[in-house]
C-alpha positions in Angstrom: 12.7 17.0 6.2 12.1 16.4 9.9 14.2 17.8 12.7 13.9 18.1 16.0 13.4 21.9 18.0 13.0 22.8 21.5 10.2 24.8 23.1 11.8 28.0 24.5 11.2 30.9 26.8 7.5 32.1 26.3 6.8 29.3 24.3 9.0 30.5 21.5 10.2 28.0 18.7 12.8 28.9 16.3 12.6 27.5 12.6 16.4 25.8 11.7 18.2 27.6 9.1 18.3 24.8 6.6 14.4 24.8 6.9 14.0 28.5 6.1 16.5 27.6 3.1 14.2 25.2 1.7 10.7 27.3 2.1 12.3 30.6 1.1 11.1 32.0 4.8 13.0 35.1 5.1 12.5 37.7 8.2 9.1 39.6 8.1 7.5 36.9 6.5 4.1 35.8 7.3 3.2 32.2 7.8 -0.6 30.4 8.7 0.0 28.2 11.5 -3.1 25.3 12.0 -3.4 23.4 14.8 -4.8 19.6 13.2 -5.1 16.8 16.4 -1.8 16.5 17.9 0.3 18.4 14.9 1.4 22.0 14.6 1.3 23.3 10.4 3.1 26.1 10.0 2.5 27.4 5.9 4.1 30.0 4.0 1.7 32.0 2.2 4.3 33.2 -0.4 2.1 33.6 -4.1 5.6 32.7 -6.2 6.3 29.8 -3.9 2.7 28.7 -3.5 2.8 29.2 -7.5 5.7 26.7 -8.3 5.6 24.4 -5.3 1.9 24.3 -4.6 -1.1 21.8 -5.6 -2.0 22.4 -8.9 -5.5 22.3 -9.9 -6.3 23.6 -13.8 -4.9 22.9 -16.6 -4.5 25.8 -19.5 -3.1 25.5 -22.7 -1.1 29.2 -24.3 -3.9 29.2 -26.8 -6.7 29.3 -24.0 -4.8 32.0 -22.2 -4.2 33.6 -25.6 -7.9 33.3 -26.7 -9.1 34.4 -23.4 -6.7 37.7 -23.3 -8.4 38.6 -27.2 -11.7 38.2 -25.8 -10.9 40.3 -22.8 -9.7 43.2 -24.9 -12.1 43.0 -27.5 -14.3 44.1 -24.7 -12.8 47.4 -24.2 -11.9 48.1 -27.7 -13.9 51.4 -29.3 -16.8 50.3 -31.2 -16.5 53.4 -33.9 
């Protein structure tokens, strides 16, 4: 989506309702803004959103997470 804003009083820019929509920004949120060359990137930081809309990296099966999780609590199970 690309749209057009305009620079307001003390510098302010105002994100259009349609974005905030589609990136689930909601009031109180915190974004990362970077500056890269000529270009302004403005990121929400959201964990779900990042979670389902974000690059994804790994691949796990259910029986690695499953293994894993036994491992994990085998550590902590009483040895008598």
């Amino acid at each position: 989506m690309k749209t057009k804003i305009r620079v307001g009083k003390k510098l302010t820019i105002h994100i259009p309702k349609a974005v905030a929509e589609e990136l689930s920004i909601k009031e109180g949120d915190v974004l990362s803004l970077n500056v890269k060359g000529n270009k302004i990137i403005l990121e929400h930081n959201d964990a779900i959103l990042l979670s389902l809309k974000g690059k994804k990296f790994a691949k796990v099966t259910i029986d690695e997470v499953e293994k894993i999780s036994e491992e994990e609590q085998g550590k902590y199970e009483d040895p008598y």
